[in-house]
N, C-alpha and C positions, 0 to 999 in steps of 0.2 A: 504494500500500500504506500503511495506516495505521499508528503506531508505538503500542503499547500500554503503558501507564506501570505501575507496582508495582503499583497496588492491584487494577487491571481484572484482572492475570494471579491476585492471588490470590484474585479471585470465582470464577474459571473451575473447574467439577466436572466429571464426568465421564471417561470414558474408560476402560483396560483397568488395573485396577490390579495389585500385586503380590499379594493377596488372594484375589482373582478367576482367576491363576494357580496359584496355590499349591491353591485348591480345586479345579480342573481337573484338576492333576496325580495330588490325591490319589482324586480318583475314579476315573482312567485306571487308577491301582495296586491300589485295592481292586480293581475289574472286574476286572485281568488274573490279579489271586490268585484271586477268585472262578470263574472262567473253566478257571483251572488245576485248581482242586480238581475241578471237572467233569470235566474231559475225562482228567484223571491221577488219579484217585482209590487214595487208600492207607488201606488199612487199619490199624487202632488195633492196635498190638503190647503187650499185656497182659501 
Protein backbone atom coordinates (compact mmCIF):
# COMPACT_ATOMS: atom_id res chain seq x y z
CA UNK A 1 0.00 0.00 0.00
CA UNK A 2 1.20 3.32 -0.86
CA UNK A 3 1.32 6.26 1.66
CA UNK A 4 -0.20 9.56 0.04
CA UNK A 5 1.43 12.97 1.29
CA UNK A 6 -0.73 16.43 1.73
CA UNK A 7 -0.63 17.65 -1.45
CA UNK A 8 -1.70 14.38 -3.66
CA UNK A 9 -4.91 14.13 -1.16
CA UNK A 10 -5.74 17.78 -1.99
CA UNK A 11 -5.66 17.10 -5.92
CA UNK A 12 -8.14 14.24 -5.31
CA UNK A 13 -12.02 15.57 -6.68
CA UNK A 14 -14.73 13.76 -6.96
CA UNK A 15 -17.14 11.63 -5.00
CA UNK A 16 -20.73 12.13 -3.21
CA UNK A 17 -20.67 15.42 -1.94
CA UNK A 18 -22.91 17.39 0.78
CA UNK A 19 -24.57 19.35 -2.28
CA UNK A 20 -25.30 16.49 -4.24
CA UNK A 21 -27.20 15.28 -1.01
CA UNK A 22 -28.84 18.08 -0.13
CA UNK A 23 -30.22 18.34 -3.92
CA UNK A 24 -31.52 14.76 -3.65
CA UNK A 25 -33.32 15.38 -0.71
CA UNK A 26 -34.93 18.38 -1.90
CA UNK A 27 -36.27 16.76 -4.96
CA UNK A 28 -37.47 13.50 -2.96
CA UNK A 29 -39.73 16.49 -0.91
CA UNK A 30 -40.89 18.58 -3.64
CA UNK A 31 -42.08 14.94 -5.60
CA UNK A 32 -43.65 13.63 -2.33
CA UNK A 33 -45.77 17.38 -1.90
CA UNK A 34 -46.34 17.13 -5.41
CA UNK A 35 -47.52 13.44 -5.39
CA UNK A 36 -49.73 14.41 -2.38
CA UNK A 37 -51.45 17.20 -4.00
CA UNK A 38 -52.50 14.52 -6.46
CA UNK A 39 -53.67 12.00 -4.88
CA UNK A 40 -55.24 14.38 -1.75
CA UNK A 41 -56.50 17.07 -3.43
CA UNK A 42 -58.30 20.05 -1.59
CA UNK A 43 -60.10 22.57 -2.50
CA UNK A 44 -59.55 26.41 -2.24
CA UNK A 45 -61.82 27.79 0.74
CA UNK A 46 -62.88 31.31 -0.59
Amino acid sequence: MKKINENTLERITGGFSVWAALGIVSIVIFLSGVLSGIVHPKACNE
